[in-house]
DRENZA-659214 format. One record per residue (C-alpha): residue number from 1; z, y, x. Coordinates in nm, 2 decimals, padded with zeros to 4 digits, m for minus. Layout:
BEGIN
+-----+--------+--------+--------+
:   i :      w :      v :      u :
+-----+--------+--------+--------+
: NUM :      Z :      Y :      X :
...
+-----+--------+--------+--------+
! end
This chain:
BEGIN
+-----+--------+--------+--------+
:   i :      w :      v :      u :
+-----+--------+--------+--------+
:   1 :  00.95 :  02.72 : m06.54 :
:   2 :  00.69 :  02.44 : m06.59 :
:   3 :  00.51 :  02.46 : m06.99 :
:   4 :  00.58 :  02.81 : m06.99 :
:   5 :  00.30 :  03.04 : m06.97 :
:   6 :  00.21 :  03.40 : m07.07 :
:   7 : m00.14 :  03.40 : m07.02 :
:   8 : m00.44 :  03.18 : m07.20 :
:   9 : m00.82 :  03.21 : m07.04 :
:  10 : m01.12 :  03.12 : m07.31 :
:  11 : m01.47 :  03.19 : m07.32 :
:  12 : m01.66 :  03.18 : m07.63 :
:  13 : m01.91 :  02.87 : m07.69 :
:  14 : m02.26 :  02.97 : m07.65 :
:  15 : m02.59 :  02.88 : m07.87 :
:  16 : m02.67 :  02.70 : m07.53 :
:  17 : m02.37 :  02.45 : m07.59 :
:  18 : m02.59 :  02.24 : m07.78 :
:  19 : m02.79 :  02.12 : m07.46 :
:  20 : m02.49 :  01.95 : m07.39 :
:  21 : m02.40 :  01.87 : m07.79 :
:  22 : m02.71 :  01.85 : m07.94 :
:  23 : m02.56 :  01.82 : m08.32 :
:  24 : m02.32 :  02.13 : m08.24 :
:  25 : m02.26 :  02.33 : m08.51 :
:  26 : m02.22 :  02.61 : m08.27 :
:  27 : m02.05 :  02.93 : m08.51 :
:  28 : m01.84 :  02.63 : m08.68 :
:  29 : m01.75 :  02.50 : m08.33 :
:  30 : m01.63 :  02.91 : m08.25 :
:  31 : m01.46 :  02.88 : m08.57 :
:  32 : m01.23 :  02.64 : m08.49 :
:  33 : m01.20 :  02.75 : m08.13 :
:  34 : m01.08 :  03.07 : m08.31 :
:  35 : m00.80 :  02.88 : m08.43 :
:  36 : m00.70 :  02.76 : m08.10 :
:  37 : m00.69 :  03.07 : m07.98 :
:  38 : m00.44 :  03.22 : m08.28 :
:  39 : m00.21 :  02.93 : m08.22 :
:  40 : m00.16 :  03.05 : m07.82 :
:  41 : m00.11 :  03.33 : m07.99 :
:  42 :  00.18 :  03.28 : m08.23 :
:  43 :  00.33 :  03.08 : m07.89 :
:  44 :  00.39 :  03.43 : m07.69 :
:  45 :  00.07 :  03.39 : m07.53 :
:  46 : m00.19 :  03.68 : m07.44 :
:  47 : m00.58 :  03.58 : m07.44 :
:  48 : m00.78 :  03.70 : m07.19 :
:  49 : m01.14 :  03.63 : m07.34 :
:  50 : m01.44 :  03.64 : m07.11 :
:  51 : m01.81 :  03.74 : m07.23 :
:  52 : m02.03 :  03.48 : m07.43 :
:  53 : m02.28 :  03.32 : m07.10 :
:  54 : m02.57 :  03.17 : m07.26 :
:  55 : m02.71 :  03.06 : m06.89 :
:  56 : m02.37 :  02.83 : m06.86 :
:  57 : m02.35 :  02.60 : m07.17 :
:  58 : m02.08 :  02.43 : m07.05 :
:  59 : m01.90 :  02.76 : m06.97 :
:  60 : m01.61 :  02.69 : m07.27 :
:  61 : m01.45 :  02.41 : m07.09 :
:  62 : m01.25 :  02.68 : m06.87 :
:  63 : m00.98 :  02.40 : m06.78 :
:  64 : m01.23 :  02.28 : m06.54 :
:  65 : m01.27 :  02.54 : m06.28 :
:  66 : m00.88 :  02.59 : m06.20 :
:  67 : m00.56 :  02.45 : m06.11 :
:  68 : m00.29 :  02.64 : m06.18 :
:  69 :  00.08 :  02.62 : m06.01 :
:  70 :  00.31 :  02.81 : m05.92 :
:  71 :  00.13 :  03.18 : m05.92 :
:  72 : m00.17 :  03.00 : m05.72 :
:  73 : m00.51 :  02.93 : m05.86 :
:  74 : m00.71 :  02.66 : m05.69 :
:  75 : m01.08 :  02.72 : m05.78 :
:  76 : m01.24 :  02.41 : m05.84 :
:  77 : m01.59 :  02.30 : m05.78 :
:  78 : m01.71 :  02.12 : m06.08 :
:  79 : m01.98 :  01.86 : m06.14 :
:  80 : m02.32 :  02.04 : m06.17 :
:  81 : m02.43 :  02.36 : m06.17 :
:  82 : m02.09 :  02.56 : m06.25 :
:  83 : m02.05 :  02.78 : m05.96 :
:  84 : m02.09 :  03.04 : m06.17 :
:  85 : m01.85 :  02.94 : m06.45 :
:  86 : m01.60 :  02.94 : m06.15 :
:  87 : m01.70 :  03.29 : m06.04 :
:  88 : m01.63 :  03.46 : m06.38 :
:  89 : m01.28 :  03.26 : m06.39 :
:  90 : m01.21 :  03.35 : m06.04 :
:  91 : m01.23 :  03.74 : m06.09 :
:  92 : m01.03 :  03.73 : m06.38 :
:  93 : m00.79 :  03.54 : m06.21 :
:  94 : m00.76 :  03.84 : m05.93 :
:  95 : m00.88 :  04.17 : m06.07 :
:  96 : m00.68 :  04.09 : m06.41 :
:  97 : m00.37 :  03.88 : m06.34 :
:  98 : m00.37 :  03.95 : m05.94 :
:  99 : m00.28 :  03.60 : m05.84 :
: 100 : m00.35 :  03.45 : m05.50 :
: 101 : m00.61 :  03.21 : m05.50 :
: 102 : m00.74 :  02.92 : m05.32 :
: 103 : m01.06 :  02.78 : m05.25 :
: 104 : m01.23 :  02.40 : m05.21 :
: 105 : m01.17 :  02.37 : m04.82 :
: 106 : m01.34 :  02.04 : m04.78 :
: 107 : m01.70 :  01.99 : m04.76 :
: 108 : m01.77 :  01.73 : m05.03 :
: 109 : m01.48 :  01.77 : m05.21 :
: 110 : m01.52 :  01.75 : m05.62 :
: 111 : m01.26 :  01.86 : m05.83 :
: 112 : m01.27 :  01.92 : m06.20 :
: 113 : m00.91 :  02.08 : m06.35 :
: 114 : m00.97 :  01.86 : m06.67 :
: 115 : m00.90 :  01.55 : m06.39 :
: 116 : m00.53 :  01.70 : m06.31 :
: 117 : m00.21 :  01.67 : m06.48 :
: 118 :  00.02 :  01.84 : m06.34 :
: 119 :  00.42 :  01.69 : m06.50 :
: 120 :  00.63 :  01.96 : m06.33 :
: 121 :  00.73 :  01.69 : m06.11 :
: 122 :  00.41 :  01.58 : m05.90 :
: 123 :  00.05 :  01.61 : m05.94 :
: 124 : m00.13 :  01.35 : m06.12 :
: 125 : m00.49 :  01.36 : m06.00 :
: 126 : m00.76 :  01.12 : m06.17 :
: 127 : m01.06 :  00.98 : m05.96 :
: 128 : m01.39 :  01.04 : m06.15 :
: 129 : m01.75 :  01.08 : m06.13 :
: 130 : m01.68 :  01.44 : m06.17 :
: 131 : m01.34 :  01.43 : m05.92 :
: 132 : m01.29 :  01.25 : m05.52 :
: 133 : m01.08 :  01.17 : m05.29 :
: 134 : m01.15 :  01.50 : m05.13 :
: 135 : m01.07 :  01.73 : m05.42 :
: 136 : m00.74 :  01.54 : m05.44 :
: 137 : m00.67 :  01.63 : m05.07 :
: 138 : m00.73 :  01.99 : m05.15 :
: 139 : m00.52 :  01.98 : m05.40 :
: 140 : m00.22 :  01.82 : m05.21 :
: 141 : m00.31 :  02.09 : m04.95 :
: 142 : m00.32 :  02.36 : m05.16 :
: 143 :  00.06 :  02.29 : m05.33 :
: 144 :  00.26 :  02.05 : m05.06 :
: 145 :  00.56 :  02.09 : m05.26 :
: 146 :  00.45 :  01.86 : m05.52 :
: 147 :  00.40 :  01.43 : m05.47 :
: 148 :  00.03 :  01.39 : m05.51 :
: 149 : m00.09 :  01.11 : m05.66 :
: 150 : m00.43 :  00.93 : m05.74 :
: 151 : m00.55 :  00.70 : m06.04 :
: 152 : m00.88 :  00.59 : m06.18 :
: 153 : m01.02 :  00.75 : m06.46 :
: 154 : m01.13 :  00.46 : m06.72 :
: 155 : m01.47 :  00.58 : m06.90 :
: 156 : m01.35 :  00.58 : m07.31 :
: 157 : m01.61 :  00.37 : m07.52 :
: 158 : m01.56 :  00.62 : m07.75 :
: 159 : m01.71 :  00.94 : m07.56 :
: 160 : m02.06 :  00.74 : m07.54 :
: 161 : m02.28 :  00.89 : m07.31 :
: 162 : m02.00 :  01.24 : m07.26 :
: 163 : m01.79 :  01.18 : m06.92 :
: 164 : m01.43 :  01.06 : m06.98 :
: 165 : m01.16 :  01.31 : m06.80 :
: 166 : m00.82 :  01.27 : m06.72 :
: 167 : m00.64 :  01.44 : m06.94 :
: 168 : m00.89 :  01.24 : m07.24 :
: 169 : m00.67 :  00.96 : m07.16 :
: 170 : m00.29 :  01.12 : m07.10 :
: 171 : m00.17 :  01.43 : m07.16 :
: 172 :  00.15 :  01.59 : m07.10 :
: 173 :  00.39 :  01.59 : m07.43 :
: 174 :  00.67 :  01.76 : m07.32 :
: 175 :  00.92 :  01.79 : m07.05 :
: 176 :  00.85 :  01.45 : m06.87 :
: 177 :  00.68 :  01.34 : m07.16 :
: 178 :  00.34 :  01.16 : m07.14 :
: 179 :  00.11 :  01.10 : m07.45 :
: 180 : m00.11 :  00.86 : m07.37 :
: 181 : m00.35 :  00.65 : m07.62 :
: 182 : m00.38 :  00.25 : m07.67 :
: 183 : m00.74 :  00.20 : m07.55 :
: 184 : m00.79 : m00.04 : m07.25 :
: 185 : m00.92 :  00.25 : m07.09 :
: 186 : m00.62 :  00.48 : m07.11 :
: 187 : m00.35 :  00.20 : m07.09 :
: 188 : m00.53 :  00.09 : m06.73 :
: 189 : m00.47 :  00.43 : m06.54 :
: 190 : m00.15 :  00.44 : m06.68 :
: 191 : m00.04 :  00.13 : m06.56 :
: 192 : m00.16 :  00.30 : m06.23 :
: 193 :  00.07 :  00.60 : m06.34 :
: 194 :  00.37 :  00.35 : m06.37 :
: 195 :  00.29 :  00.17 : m06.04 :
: 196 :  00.20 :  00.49 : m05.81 :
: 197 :  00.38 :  00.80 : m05.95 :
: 198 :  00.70 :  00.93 : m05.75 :
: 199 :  00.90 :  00.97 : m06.06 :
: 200 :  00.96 :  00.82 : m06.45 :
: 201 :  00.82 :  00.91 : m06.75 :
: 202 :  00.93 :  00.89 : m07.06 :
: 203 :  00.59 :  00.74 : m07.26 :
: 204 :  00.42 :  00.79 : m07.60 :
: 205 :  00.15 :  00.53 : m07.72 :
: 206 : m00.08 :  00.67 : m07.98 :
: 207 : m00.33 :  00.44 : m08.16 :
: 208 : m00.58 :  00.71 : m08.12 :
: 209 : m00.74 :  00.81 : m07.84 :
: 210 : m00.82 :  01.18 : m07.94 :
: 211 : m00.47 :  01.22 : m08.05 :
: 212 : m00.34 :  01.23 : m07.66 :
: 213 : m00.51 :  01.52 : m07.59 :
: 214 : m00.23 :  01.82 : m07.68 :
: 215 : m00.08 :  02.10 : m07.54 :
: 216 :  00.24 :  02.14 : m07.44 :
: 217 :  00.30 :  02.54 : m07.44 :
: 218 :  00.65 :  02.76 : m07.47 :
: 219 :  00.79 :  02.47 : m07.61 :
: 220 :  00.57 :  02.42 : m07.84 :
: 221 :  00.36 :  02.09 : m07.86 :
: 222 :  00.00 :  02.11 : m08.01 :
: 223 : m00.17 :  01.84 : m08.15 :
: 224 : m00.47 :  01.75 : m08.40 :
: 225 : m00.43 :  01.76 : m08.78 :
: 226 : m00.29 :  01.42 : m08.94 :
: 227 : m00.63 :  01.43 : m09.12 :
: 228 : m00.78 :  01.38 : m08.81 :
: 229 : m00.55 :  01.12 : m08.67 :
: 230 : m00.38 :  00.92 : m08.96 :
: 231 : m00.25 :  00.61 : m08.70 :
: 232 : m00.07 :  00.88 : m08.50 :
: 233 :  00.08 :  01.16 : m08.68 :
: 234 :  00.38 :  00.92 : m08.79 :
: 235 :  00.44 :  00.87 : m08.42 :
: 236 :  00.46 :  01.25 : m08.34 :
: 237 :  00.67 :  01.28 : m08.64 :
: 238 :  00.93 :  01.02 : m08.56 :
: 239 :  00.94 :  01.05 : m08.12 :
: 240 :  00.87 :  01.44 : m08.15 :
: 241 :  01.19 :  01.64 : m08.20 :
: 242 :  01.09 :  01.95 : m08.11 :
: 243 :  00.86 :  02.25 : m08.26 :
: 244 :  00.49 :  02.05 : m08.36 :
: 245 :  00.17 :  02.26 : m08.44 :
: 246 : m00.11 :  02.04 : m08.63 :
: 247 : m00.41 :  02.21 : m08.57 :
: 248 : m00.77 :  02.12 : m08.74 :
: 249 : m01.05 :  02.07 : m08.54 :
: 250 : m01.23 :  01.83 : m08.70 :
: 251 : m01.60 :  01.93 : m08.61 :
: 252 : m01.52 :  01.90 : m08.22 :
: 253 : m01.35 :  01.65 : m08.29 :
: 254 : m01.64 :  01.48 : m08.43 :
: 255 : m01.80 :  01.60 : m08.15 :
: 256 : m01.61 :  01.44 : m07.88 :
: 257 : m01.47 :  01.82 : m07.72 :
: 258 : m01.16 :  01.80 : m07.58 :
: 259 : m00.93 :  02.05 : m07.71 :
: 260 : m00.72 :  02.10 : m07.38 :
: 261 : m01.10 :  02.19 : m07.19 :
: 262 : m01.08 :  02.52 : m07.42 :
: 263 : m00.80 :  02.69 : m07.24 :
: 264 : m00.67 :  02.77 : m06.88 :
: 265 : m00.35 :  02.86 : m06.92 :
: 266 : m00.19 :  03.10 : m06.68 :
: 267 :  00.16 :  03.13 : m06.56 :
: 268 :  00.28 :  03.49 : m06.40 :
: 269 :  00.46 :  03.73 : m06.42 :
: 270 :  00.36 :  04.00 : m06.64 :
: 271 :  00.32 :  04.32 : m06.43 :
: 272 :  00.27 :  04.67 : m06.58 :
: 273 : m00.04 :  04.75 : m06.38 :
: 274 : m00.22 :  04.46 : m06.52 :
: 275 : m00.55 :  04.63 : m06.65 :
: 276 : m00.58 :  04.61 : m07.01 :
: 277 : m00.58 :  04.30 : m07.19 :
: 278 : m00.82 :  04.30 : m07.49 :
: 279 : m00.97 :  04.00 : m07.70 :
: 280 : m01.27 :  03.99 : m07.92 :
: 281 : m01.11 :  03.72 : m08.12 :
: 282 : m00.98 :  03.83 : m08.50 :
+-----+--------+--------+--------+
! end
């Protein structure tokens, strides 16, 4: 079943995360990842925590180096140097969870798993600097039983010089629900969500950019902290009848991380051989 998963992938953030976010406050940044991390938790979901890799600062945003459907993992190849980001994912992908996985088969191809939504439906795949053409096609490849389809990925004002992907602009909400924010920017590719996707949604407009980027886990929907998005928490209240978890981020916030980068999250079936399961997270 689509939203439900047992199993949540994170990596702790480095002292080299601030190459990337120079004004990081790096142990209040794994503070508030902790809290992430407690809120899979109290969903049903077991963490699977790999090692601190100071030679990767970018190593946190887990979400980028799979796409997971359907008990197969499509290993991505993300912009830059990350091959080894998607190593580390890949074997605990197979040695812990033993799930099939699938590789890149295109030359060219770039594919970054913050760029794909997938709605339970189809496959919602955003074009980027950091996602082509070609990393679409391997991901209609890899799962034909799902409509693929592509839209532009609008750069936010508001992430400066950081890169704008998919999910920054629409996020999934709930069973066919999209959230999506009011920017020009996110209101463009969804108009290319209306036009192109195989099937309906129903749609959530938040005033806030930041506030479109939630989880929607075991039924559970996560989203930021009122504090942290006052123009959009009466909108959750009042269109959201289901279970709600605030959670406070405010210093990635502030630092333009996307909370949904922070987590892979794994369907399968548990299976009692699975080698043991331990995290380093309180």
């Amino acid at each position: 079943m689509a939203f439900k998963y047992n199993y949540a992938i994170v990596q702790r953030i480095p002292k080299s995360f601030a190459q990337k976010y120079p004004k990081i406050n790096v142990d209040q940044a794994n503070e508030e990842q902790e809290t992430l991390v407690e809120i899979l938790r109290q969903s049903a979901i077991d963490i699977l925590e790999i090692d601190v890799e100071e030679r990767h600062p970018t190593s946190p945003f887990v979400d980028d180096t799979a796409v997971i459907i359907n008990n197969i993992a499509l290993m991505c190849n993300p912009y830059g140097n990350r091959q080894g980001e998607v190593s580390a994912i890949r074997q605990t992908l197979k040695r812990q969870l033993g799930m099939k996985v699938a590789e890149i088969s295109i030359d060219g191809a770039a594919l970054e798993g913050s760029d794909v939504l997938f709605t339970d439906k189809e496959i919602i795949v955003g074009i980027s600097p950091h996602t082509n053409e070609a990393g679409a096609t391997c991901v209609a490849k890899t799962f034909p039983e799902y409509p693929v389809t592509t839209v532009t990925v609008h750069p936010l004002e508001s992430k400066k010089a950081g890169h704008t992907s998919l999910k920054d602009l629409v996020c999934m909400a709930g069973a066919s629900v999209i959230a999506v924010g009011l920017s020009p920017s996110a209101q463009k590719t969804l108009k290319e969500i209306n036009w192109k996707a195989s099937y309906n949604y129903r749609i959530i407009q938040l005033p806030e950019d930041q506030a479109c980027n939630c989880l929607y886990v075991n039924g559970y929907l996560v989203h930021l902290a009122p504090d942290l998005i006052p123009s959009s928490i009466g909108i959750f209240e009042n269109k959201i009848d289901y279970n709600r978890i605030p959670i406070s981020l405010p210093h990635l916030v502030e630092q333009r991380v996307s909370m949904t980068k922070l987590c892979l999250l794994v369907q399968k079936t548990k299976n009692t051989n699975l080698k043991s399961i331990m995290s380093t997270l309180p």
